[in-house]
Residue, then its C-alpha position, 0 to 999 in steps of 0.5 A: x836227270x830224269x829217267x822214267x821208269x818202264x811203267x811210266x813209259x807204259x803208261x804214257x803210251x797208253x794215254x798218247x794212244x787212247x788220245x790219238x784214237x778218240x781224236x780219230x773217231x768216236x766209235x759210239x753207235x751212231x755218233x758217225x756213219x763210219x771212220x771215213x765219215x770222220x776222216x774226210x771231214x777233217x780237210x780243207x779245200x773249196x766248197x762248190x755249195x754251202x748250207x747253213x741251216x739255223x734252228x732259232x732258239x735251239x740250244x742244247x736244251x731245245x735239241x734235248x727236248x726233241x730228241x728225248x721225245x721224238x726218237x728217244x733218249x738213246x736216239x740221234x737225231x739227223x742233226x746229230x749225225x755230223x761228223x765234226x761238232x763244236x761250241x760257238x758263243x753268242x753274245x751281241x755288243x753295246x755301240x761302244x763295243x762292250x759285251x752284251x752277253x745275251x743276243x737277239x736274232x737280229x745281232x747274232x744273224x748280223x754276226x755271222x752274215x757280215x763277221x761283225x757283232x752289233x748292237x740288238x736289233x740292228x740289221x748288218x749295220x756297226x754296233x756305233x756308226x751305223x753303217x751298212x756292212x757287207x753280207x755273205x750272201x752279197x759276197x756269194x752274188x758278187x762272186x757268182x754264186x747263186x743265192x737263196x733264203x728259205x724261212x718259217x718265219x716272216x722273209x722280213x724277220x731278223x735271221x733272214x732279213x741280215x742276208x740281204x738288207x741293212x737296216x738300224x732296226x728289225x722292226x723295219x720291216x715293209x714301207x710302213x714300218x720304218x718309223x725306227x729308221x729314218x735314215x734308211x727310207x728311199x725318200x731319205x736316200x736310203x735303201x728302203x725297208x727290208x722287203x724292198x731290199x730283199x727283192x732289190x737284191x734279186x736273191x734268187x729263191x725267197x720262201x717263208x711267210x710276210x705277204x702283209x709286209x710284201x702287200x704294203x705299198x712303196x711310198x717313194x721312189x722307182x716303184x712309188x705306188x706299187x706293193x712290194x710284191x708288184x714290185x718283185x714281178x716287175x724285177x722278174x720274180x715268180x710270185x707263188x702262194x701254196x705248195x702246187x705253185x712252188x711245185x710249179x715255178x721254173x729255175x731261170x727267174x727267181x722265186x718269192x714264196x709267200x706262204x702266210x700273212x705272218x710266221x709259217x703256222x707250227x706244224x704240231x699243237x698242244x697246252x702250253x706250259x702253266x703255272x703248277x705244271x700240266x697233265x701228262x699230255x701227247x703233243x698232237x701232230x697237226x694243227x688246223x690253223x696250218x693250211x695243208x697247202x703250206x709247204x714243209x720246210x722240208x719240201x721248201x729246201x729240196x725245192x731251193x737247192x732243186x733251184x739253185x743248182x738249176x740255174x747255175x748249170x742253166x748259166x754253166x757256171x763252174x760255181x754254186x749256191x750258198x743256201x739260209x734254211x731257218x726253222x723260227x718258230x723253235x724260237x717264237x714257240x719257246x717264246x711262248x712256253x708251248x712246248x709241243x709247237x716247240x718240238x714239232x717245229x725242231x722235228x720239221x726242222x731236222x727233217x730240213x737238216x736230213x735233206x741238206x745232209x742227202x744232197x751233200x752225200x750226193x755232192x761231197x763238196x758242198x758244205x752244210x752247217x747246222x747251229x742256233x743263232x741263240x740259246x733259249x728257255x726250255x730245260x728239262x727237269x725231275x718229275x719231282x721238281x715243282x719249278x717257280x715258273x711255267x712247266x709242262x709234262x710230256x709223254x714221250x713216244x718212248x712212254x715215259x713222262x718227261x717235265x719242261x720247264x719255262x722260267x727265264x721271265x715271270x709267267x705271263x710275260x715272253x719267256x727269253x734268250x739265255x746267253x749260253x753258246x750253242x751247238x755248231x755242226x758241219x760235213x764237208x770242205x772247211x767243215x774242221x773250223x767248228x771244231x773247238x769253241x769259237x765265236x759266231x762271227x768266225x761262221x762268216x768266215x768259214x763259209x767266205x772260205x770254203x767259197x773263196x769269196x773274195 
């Protein structure tokens, strides 16, 4: 029989209590505020409120770009503040239900708002029969919570456009758009194009850009002749433009904020990445295509919650809000190899994250969720290195130079997606089911049961 010998008993306790102490907590300079931070994350129990905050495109790599440059190698950004961190993967599916291991938004949105994987390009529908599947957020409305989308990019977009329609294809966007979903045109008996399902839906607080979606004009049904935007106020909704109107509208009615023809304008500017690289250069903190009476995605999510949390006490309702907050243009800018529109849009966006995280210090049964829907192009490489593709060098406000690298696609053409999982974060009731790597499509049910939606 085995017998061990007193140093392997030593031994073994001090593995067992080494592991036992880095599963409590990791004690490392702002890895969390406190030990308690920790230990009360890691609980069930039931959300009043979910946040799911969605960095577009903002892997590992995305994140470490900003980081490195904006606070500093050693730094942390608020992102980086959760208290429980895992892994998710991302892949979308073929209509026969084989992996497709690299994702669009519009498939990896539909993941975690219905628990169901799709086919690329596709909006809460199967992968194979295309059929409308159920929303988180249409879960929440059922069960009387209150509901809102707060974007950077288009409100018709595909990370948006999954909460609150269902169409066969993203490009479907306003009533002049549906050539690519002929079965979902209200003159076929369908639900209409995502703009006029999203307002359809009466979610309360819509913000982002697309006025030229809003501004096509209905082609069938009860509001034939009217733009989408008439079509809102006639369902109630306070239409505002600029940052002044957004300070103005009152909870009670919902919200449609439309603040650009198309995507937000970034936040920061810069040269984009080229063949052979660039000179050292300083991202420029402004940009002057962005109207200064364009909200922060910052000020739009206080404004949301503000909202939200307005009108179900105006309701006194016992119940909450579930609350989308994307940053796009992280994606739309790594698309485009421009660095610097990249890392202002995560800094505006981490800005986001800190409001979300403020509130929930304030109401500890709210649960916030941090991810990505997808992996994206940028990485990091040596100064040294003279990569095949696009690269850039930065200088970093640590002073120190920092190349980027942009080669998933030949130069000239869109940079692209990459398969890897990515990064999910959370504080909260239930916020213990990121832990581990787990499949984007177990979000859906982690916000369905920190809510008890049923």
């Amino acid at each position: 029989m085995f017998r061990p010998t007193r140093r392997r008993l030593a031994v073994a306790t001090a593995l067992v209590a080494a592991t036992t102490a880095a599963v409590a907590v990791t004690t490392v300079a702002g890895a969390f505020d406190n030990a308690q931070q920790a230990k009360e994350a890691i609980k069930g129990g039931k959300a009043k409120n979910v946040i799911l905050l969605i960095g577009d495109g903002m892997g590992d790599s995305e994140i470490t770009l900003a980081r490195d440059y904006t606070v500093g190698a050693n730094g942390r950004l608020n992102m980086d503040k959760f208290p429980l961190t895992g892994a998710y993967t991302t892949y979308a599916v073929h209509a026969d239900g084989t992996p497709d291991y690299v994702t669009d938004s519009a498939a990896s949105g539909t993941g975690w708002a219905t628990g169901m994987k799709t086919v690329n390009g596709r909006i809460s529908k199967t992968p194979g029969t295309d059929k409308a599947v159920r929303t988180v957020l249409e879960l929440a409305q059922k069960n009387g919570y209150a509901t809102g989308s707060v974007t950077t990019a288009e409100l018709t977009d595909a990370t948006p456009a999954v909460l609150a329609s269902h169409v066969t294809d993203r490009s479907c966007q306003g009533p002049a758009d549906m050539a690519k979903c002929p079965t979902d045109t209200i003159a076929a008996g369908g639900p209409g194009s995502i703009a006029e399902q999203s307002v359809n839906h009466k979610v309360d607080v819509l913000i982002g850009g697309g006025k030229q979606r809003f501004d096509q004009k209905v082609t069938d049904g009860k509001y034939k002749g009217l733009t989408v935007t008439e079509q809102a106020q006639k369902l109630g909704y306070q239409v505002v433009t600029d940052s002044s109107g957004l300070k103005s509208v009152k909870a009670g009615k919902p919200v449609l904020g439309l603040f650009a023809t198309g995507n937000v304008p970034v936040e920061w500017t810069g040269k984009a990445a080229a063949v052979g690289g660039t000179d050292p250069q300083r991202c420029v903190t402004s940009n002057p295509n962005r109207p200064s009476t364009t909200p922060s995605l910052a000020d739009s999510a206080t404004k949301a919650i503000q909202l939200l949390e307005a009108k179900q006490k105006q309701k006194h309702s016992d119940k909450g809000f579930f609350l989308q907050i994307e940053g796009a243009s992280i994606d739309k800018q790594d698309h485009a190899a421009d660095p610097c529109g990249q890392i202002g849009e995560t800094a505006a966006f981490d800005r986001a994250v800190k409001v979300a995280r403020a509130y929930a210090a304030k109401h500890p049964d709210t649960l916030v969720v941090t991810t990505a829907d997808h992996g994206h192009t940028s990485q990091i490489v040596p100064l040294e290195a003279t990569p095949p593709g696009l690269s850039s060098t930065l200088v970093t406000d640590e002073g120190q130079q920092l190349k980027v690298n942009y080669s998933t696609n030949t130069p000239g053409q869109s940079q692209e997606h990459t398969g890897t999982e990515v990064r999910i974060a959370a504080q909260g009731p239930q916020a213990f089911r990121v832990l581990g790597v787990t499949n984007q499509t177990d979000l859906f049910t982690t916000i369905r049961e920190a809510l008890r939606l049923r």
